[in-house]
C-alpha positions in Angstrom: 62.6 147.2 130.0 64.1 147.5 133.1 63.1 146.5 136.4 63.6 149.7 138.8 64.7 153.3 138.1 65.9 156.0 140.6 64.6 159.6 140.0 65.0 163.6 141.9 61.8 165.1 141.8 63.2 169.0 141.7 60.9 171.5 143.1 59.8 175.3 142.0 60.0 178.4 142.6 58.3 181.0 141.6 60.2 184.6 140.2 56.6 186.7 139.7 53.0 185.6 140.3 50.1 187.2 138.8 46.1 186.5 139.3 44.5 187.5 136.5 40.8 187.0 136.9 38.4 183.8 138.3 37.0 182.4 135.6 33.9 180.8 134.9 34.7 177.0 135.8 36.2 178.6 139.2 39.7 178.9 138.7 42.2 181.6 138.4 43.6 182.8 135.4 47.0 182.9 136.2 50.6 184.7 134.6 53.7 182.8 136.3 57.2 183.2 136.3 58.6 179.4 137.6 62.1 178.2 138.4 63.1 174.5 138.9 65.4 174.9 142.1 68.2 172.0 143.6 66.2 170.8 146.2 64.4 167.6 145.6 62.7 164.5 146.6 64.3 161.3 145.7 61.7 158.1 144.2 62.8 154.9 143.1 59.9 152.6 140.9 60.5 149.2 140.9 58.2 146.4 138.9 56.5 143.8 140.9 54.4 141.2 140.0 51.5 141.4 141.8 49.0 144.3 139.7 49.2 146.8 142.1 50.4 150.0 142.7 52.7 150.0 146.2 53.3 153.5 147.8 56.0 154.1 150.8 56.5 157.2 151.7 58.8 158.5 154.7 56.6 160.5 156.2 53.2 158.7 158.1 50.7 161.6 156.7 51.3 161.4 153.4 48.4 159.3 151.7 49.6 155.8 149.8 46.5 155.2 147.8 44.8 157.3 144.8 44.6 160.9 146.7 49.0 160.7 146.2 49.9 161.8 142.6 52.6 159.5 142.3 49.3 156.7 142.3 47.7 158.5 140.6 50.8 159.2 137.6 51.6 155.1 137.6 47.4 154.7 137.6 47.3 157.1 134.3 49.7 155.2 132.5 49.3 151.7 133.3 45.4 152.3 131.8 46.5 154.2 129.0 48.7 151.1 127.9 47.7 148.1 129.5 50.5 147.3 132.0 49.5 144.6 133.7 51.4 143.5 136.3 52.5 146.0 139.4 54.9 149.1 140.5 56.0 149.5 144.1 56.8 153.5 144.1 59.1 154.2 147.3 59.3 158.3 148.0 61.8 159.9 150.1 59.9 163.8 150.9 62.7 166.6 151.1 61.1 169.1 149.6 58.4 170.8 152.5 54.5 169.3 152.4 51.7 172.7 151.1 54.7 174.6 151.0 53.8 176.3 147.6 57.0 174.6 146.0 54.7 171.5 143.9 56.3 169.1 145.8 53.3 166.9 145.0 53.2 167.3 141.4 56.9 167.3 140.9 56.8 163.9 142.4 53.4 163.5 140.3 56.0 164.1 136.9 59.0 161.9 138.3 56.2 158.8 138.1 55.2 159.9 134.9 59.1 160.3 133.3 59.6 157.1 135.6 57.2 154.8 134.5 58.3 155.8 130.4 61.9 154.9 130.6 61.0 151.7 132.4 58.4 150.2 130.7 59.9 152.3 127.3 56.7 153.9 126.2 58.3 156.0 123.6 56.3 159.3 125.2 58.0 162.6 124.0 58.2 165.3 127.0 55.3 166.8 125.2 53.2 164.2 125.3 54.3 163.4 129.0 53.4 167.0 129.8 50.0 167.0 127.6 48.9 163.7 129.9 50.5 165.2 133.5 47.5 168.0 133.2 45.2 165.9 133.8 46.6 165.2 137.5 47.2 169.1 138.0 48.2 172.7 136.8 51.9 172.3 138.1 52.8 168.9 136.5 53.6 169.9 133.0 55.8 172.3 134.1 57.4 169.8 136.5 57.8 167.5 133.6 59.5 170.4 131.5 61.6 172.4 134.4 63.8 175.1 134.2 62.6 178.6 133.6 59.1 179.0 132.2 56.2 181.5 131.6 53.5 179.3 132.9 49.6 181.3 131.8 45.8 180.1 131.9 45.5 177.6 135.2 49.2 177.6 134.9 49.3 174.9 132.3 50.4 176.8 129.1 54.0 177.1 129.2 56.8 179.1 127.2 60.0 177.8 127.7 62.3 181.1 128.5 66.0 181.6 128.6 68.0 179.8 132.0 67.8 182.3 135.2 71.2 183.5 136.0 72.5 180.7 138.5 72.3 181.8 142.4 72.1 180.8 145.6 68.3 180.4 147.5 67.3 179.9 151.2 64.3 178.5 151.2 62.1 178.7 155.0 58.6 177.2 155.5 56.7 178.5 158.8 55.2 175.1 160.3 51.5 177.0 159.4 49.1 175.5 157.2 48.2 177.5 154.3 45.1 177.1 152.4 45.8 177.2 148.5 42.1 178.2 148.3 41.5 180.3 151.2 44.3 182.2 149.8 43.1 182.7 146.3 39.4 183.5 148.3 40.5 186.1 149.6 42.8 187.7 146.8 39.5 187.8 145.1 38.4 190.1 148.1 41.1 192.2 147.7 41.4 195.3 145.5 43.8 197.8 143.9 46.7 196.0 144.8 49.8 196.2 142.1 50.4 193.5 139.7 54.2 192.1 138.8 55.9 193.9 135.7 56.0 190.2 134.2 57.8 191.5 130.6 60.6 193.2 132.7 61.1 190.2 134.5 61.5 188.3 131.4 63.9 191.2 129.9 65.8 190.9 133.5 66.0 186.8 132.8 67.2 187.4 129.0 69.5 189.7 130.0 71.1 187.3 132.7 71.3 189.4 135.0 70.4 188.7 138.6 70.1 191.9 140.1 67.6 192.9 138.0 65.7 189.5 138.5 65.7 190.1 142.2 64.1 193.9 141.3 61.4 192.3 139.7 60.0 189.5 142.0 56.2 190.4 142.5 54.0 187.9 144.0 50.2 189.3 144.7 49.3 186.8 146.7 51.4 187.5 149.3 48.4 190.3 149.6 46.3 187.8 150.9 48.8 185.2 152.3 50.9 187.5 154.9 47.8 189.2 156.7 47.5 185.0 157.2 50.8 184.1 158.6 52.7 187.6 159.0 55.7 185.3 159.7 56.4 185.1 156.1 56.3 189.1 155.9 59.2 188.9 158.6 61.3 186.4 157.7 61.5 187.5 153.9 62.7 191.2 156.3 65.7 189.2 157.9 66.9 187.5 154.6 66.7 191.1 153.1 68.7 192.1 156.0 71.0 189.3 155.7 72.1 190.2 152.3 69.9 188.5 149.9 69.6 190.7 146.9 65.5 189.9 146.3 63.4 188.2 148.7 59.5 186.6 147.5 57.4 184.3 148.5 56.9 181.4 146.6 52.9 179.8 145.4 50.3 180.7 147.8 52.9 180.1 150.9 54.0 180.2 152.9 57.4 179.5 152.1 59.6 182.8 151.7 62.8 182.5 149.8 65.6 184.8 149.6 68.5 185.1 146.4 71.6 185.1 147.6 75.0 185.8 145.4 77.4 183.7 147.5 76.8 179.8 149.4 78.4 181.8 152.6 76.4 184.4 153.1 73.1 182.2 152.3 74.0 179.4 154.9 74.5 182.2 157.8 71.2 183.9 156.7 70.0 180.8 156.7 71.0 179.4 160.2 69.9 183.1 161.3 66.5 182.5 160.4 66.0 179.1 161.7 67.5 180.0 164.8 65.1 182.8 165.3 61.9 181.7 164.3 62.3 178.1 165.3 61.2 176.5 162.2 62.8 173.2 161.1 62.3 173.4 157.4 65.0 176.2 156.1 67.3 174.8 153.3 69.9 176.3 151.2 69.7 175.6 147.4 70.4 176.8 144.3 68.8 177.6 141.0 68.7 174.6 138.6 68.9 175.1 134.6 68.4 172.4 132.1 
């Protein structure tokens, strides 16, 4: 066993998002197109003696105790097998808070693979996805990455070819956005068009990134730019700027542009930040396993 391990928690994009219906238990039957990016928080899980669970986190808002799902990931396993003595979880945050990018349950599956290789559990990826739903919709797919057809609450996942590598500038009005609020008023909302998902998964097979810029289609940006038309304008200037497809990512309100080249991402980049005065812009690229 080993006494600490250092891990990137990568966060997602997504390429289309589609609302299918609320169901009966109150959430949305969703069909996803998601895409592990570059950027990434950093976590290192150390053993301690004491049986607790230690949380540091860079930034003072974050919670430390059970409402964090990197306590709540160590918590999961440590009952499940009977670990008793204590993990002190240290998290550097790169990847923007409610920014529609799971930054929280991408962190949530880092524990999760974490806490297997050091205490050497023997847990499969399947079963490390199978126990990361119960923390939240994103985690299995944070535990699998890469590209991925993610249906129901976005849970059930189909592993689909790697997305044709590219450049993507990622910017984050300083808004809060309301994952539910958002979805609340989607449901409000009719006769809006719905993403061509199967062409998007042609445009992936096919590797070809034009066509996966053609087909990015997220319908909540029906609800979510009325909200904060900020995102509506800056997705305008990275279009302007050259990026070949532009989206927003989750419920928001991040906007991210595809770019072909690192040059002409970082000036679109430093264009945007300069003129909407937001601090969290980033420049990143597509990540394949």
């Amino acid at each position: 066993m080993k006494d600490r391990i250092q891990l990137k928690a990568l966060a997602k994009i997504n390429l289309g998002l589609d609302v299918l219906r609320r169901r009966e238990d109150g959430y949305h039957e969703v069909k996803m197109i998601m895409q592990t990016i570059s950027l990434h928080d950093d976590l290192e899980i150390r053993r301690i003696k004491t049986p607790e669970i230690q949380v540091k986190t860079n930034l003072y808002y974050l919670p430390t105790n059970e409402n964090n799902l990197v306590y709540k990931a160590a918590k999961l396993l440590m009952d499940e097998f009977g670990i008793k003595e204590g993990v002190a979880i240290q998290l550097k945050k790169r990847i923007p808070v409610a920014a529609g990018m799971a930054g929280g349950s991408t962190d949530g599956a880092a524990v999760l693979w974490g806490m297997n290789q050091m205490y050497g559990l023997g847990l499969s990826r399947q079963e490390l996805m199978e126990r990361g739903v119960k923390l939240g919709a994103d985690v299995p797919y944070c535990v699998q990455r890469g590209t991925a057809l993610a249906e129901g609450r976005g849970e059930i996942l189909t592993r689909l070819p790697a997305c044709p590598e590219a450049w993507i500038v990622l910017a984050k009005p300083a808004v809060g956005m309301s994952t539910a609020a958002v979805y609340k008023a989607i449901d409000a909302i009719d006769g809006y068009s719905h993403p061509d998902t199967e062409g998007m998964i042609d445009a992936i097979k096919k590797s070809d990134i034009n066509a996966v810029a053609s087909k990015l289609s997220n319908v909540l940006e029906n609800a979510s730019i009325p909200m904060c038309p900020m995102i509506g304008d800056i997705k305008k200037m990275l279009s302007d700027m050259g990026a070949v497809g532009v989206l927003m990512s989750g419920s928001g309100p991040t906007a991210y542009g595809i770019f072909k080249n690192k040059e002409t991402a970082q000036k679109a980049a430093d264009n945007v930040k300069k003129t909407f005065n937001i601090r969290d812009v980033y420049v990143t690229k597509i990540f394949n396993i």
